[in-house]
N, C-alpha and C positions, 0 to 999 in steps of 0.2 A: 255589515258584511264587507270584507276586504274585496276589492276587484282581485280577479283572478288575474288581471296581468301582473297588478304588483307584487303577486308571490311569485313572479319568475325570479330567481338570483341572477340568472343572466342580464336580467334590464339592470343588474347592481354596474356594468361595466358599461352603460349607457351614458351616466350620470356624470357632469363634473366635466366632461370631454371638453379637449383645448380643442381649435379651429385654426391650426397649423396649414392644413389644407385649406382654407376660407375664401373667400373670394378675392382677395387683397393680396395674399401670400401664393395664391396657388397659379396663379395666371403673370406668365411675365409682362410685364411694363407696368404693370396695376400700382407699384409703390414709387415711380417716379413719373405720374402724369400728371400731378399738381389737382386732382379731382376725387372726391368723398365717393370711390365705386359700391361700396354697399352699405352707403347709408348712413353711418352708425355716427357721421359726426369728425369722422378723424379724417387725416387724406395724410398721404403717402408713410410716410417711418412712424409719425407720429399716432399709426393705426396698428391697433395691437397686433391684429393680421397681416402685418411685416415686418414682426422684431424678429422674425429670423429668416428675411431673406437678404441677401447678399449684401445690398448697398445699404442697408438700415444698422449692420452689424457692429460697428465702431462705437458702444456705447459708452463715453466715459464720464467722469467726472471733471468740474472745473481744473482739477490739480492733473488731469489729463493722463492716458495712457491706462490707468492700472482698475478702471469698473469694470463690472460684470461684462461679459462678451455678448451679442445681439441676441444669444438663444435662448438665456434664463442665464446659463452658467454661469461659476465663478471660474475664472481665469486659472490656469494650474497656481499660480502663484499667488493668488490674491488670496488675502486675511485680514481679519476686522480692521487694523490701523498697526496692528504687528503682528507677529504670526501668533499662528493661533495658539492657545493654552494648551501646551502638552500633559498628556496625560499626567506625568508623574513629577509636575511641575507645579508651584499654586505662583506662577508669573501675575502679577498686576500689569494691566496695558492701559493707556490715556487715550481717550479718544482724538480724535483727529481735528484741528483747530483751523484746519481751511490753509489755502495755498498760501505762504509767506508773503507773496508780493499783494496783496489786498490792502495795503495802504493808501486811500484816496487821495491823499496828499504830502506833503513833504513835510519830513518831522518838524513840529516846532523847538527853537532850539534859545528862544527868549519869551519871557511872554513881560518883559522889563521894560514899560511899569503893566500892572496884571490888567489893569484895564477892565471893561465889563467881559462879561463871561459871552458863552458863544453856544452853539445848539446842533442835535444831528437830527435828520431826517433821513429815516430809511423804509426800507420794506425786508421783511426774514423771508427766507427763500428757499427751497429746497435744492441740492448742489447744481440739479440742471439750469436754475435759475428761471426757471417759466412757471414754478409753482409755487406761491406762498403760503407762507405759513399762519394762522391768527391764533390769537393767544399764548403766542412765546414772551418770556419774560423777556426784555433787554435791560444793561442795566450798565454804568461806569462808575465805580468807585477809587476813590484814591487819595491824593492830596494834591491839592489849588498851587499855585506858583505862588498864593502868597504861606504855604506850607501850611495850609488848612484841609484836615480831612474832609471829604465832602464824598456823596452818593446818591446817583440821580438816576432812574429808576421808572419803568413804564412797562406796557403790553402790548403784542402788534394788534392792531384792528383786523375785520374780518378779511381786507384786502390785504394782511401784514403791511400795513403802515404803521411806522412809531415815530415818533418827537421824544427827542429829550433836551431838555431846555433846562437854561441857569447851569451850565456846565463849564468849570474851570477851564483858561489857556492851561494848553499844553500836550502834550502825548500822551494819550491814555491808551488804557483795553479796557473794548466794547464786549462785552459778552450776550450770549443768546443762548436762551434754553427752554426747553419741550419737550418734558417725558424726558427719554432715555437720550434726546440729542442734544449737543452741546458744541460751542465753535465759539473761537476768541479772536477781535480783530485789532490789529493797532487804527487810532482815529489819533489824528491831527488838531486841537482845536484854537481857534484864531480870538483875539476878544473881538466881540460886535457879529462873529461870519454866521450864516449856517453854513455848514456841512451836508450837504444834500449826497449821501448816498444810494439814490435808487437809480443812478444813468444806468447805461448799459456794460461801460467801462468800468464801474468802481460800485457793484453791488455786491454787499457783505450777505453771502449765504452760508450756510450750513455745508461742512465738509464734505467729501465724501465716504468717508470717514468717521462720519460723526456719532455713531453707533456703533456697538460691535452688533452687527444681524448674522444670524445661522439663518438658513431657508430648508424646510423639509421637504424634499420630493414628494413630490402624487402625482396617481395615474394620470392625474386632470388635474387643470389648474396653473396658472405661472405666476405666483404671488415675483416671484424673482425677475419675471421679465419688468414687472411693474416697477421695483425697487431702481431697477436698471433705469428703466426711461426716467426714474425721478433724479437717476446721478449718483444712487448710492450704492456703496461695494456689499458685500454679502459674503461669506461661506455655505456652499450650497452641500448639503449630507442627501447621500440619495441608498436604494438597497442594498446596498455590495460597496460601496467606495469606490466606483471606477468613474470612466468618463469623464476624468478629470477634476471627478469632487473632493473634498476635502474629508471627507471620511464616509462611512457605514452611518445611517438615520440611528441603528438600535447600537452600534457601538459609541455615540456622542450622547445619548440619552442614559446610558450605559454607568458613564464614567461624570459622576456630579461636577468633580474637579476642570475638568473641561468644559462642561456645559455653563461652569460659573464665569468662564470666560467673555460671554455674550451678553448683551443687553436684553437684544427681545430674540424671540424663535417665529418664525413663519411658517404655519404646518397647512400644505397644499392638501386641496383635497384628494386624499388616499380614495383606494379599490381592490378590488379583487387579482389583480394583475400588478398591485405594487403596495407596500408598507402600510399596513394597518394598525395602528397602536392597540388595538385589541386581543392582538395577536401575540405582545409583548407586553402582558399586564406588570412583568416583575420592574419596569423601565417607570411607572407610572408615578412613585413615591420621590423619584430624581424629579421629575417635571413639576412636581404640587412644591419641593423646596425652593425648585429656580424661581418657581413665583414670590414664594414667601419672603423668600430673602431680596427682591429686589427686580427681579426679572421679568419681563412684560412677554404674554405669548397671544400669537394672531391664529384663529383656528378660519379655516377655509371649511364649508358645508361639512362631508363625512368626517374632516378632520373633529367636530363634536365632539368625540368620546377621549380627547385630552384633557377637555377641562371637566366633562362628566367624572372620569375617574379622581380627578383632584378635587374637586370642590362640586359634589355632586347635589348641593343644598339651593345651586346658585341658578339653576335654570327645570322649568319643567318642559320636557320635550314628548310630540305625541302619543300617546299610546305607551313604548316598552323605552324607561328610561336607561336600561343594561346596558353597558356599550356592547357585551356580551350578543346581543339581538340583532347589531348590524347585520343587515341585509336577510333575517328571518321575517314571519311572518306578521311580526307584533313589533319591527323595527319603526322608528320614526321616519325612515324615508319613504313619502308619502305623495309626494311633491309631482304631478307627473309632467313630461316635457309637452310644452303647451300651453299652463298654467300662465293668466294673463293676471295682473293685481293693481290695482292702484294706491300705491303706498304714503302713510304718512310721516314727517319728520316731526317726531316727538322731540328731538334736543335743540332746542331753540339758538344752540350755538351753531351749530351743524345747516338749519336752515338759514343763518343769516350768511353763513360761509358758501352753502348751496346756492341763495339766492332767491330759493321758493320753500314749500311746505308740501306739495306734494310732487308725487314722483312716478312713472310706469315702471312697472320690474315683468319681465316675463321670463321663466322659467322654461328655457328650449333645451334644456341640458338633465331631465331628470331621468329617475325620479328623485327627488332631491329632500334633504330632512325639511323636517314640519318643528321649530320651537314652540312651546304652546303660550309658553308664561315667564315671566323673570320674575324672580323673589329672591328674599333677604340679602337688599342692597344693591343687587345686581339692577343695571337700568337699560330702557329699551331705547336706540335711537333712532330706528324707524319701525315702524309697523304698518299691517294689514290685514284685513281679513281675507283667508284661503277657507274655498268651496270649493271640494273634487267631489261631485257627484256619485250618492253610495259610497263617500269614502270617509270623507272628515270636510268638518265645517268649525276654521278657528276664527274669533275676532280679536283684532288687535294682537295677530301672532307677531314676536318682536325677528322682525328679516336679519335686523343688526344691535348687540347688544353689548353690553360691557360690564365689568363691575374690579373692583378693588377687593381681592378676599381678606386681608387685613391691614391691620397697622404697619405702612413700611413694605406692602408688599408691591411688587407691578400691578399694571394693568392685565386683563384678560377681554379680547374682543373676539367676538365668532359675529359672521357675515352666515348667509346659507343662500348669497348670489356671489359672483363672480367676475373675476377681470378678465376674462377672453373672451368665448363665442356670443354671450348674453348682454356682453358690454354698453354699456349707455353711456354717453358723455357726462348724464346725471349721477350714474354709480361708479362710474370712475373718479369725479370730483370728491364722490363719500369717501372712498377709500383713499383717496389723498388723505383726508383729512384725518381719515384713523391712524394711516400708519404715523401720522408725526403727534397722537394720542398716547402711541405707548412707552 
């Protein structure tokens, strides 16, 4: 028997709620006293509970000036790395290769005679430069001064450190790649030197630019402030196109042609009071192509029913899998606020990036969806077992999961916690590490 609170539809606009008003944002002097006031691990800008107050707002990227603005948005002007794919347009755009002057050192302009070869030391980095990356390919190929092809080739470590060693004198391009991010650097190489790129002065990171991201409004949720404090720009589509956004959520879902413009989608979690994709099932057949063909998409909790519509083989979620059943009585959001779990990291890439294997998650934001299972292919990177009394008892429900639906297609990752009010220094670090997965 369902508790009778969770058939209120009204508790549907409980769920997901940002923390705008929080104890950090809502009280002046809280984001410049150099002190953690609630808690959570962060102190002053660097707490999510003051990306939109006044002195936090300047968020940009290394190439400076043109990132997201402190309150999720995208700047009236801002587009992935050129303006965005017009509708009636099939424009190709490059991604963005990081600011021009990222030269560590001065070109070499002899390497006469070629002498032994020379080596880099770096770390990949996210464009704010305080977060790394692990598992990007880095790689220089080209030809030797003595006019020999040569390609030397590595992966960053879980701290993104790489070595690349036995590398010709001379000027080359350093390339870096993750998923859908990609950035190109010029490096200098000397015979005998290293090249130690990880100072503070000459660290080769990832653009800001380095994706095209769309961001989808929800009632709740700021996948976009997140993007922001990592340095990357964005397109943010909210209900109407106003406010500054770059268009209508159902007119970009709308139009494939534009939507083919982007790398990944960021779908906040939706409600009752904003953009529900179930409410635009005819949009749903654009979303499963963007995937197919190449495009990676991040589902935040009620967001669920984007990848249920597309690829509905890939996860089993509690009770009613319809996205049709959001917020009735047989919905999977089940979750209620208070729900305390101790979670495990099943991806062993993930816990060495974490640093441990398990993890606290508590749910103060529901009621919130319940995944029950992940099948055919799709895999789970953290899990738990969830007990609501009289309601539902799951083990090893997957909190964070992913999967590839085919050959050549993106990634698909759905979380069913969050980057605001529920934030943990621990699930923050996870969602670092998804967003430079897709």
């Amino acid at each position: 028997m369902r508790h009778p609170l969770l058939l209120l539809i009204p508790a549907l606009a409980l769920a997901c709620s940002d923390d705008q008003e929080g104890v950090a944002g809502g009280e002046a002097g809280l984001c410049d006293n150099a002190r953690d006031d609630d808690g959570d691990g962060f102190t002053d800008c660097a707490d999510q509970d003051c990306w939109s107050h006044a002195g936090c707002g300047d968020v940009t990227g290394p190439d400076g000036g043109d990132g997201a603005t402190g309150d999720g948005t995208a700047p009236d002007s801002a587009t992935p790395d050129s303006a965005t794919v017009p509708s009636d347009t099939a424009t190709e755009t490059t991604p963005d290769t990081g600011p021009p002057d990222t030269t560590p050192s001065e070109t070499v302009t002899s390497c006469d005679p070629c002498g032994d070869k020379g080596s880099v030391k770096g770390r990949v980095c996210a464009p704010n430069e305080d977060v790394f990356v692990n598992d990007a390919r880095v790689w220089i190929e080209g030809v030797g001064c003595g006019g020999e092809a040569f390609s030397v080739e590595t992966r960053s470590d879980f701290d993104g450190t790489y070595y690349l060693l036995d590398v010709p004198c001379g000027t080359h391009t350093l390339r870096i790649e993750k998923g859908s991010f990609a950035s190109t650097h010029p490096v200098s190489i000397r015979p005998g030197e290293l090249l130690d790129v990880t100072g503070a002065a000459n660290k080769l990171c990832f653009g800001s630019g380095a994706a095209r991201i769309a961001v989808l409004a929800g009632s709740w949720d700021d996948m976009g402030g997140l993007l922001a404090q990592l340095g990357l720009r964005y397109d943010l589509f909210n209900d109407h196109g106003d406010d500054g956004a770059a268009g209508a959520i159902v007119e970009l879902l709308s139009d494939p042609q534009r939507l083919q413009g982007y790398d990944i989608l960021f779908a906040n979690c939706g409600g009752t009071v904003g953009w529900l994709p179930q409410d635009e099932p005819a949009v749903m057949p654009n979303v499963k192509d963007f995937v197919l063909q190449g495009g990676s998409l991040y589902m935040s909790d009620y967001a669920w029913v984007l990848g249920e519509w597309s690829f509905p083989d890939k996860v089993d979620w509690y009770d009613n899998d319809d996205p049709a059943s959001m917020g009735d009585d047989d919905s999977p959001q089940v979750i209620p606020s208070g729900t305390r779990v101790t979670a495990t990291v099943t991806d062993g890439t993930l816990a060495g990036y974490l640093g441990k294997t398990t993890l606290a998650i508590e749910f103060d934001q529901g009621p919130q969806i319940a995944p029950a299972a992940v099948a055919n292919g799709a895999f789970a990177h953290v899990v738990a077992d969830i007990t609501v009394p009289l309601e539902l008892s799951l083990q090893d429900a997957p909190l964070t999961l992913s999967y590839v639906p085919a050959d050549g297609a993106g990634r698909v990752i759905y979380t069913n916690f969050h980057n605001d009010a529920q934030t943990t220094a621990d699930m923050l670090t996870i969602l670092h590490y998804l967003v430079f997965t897709l």
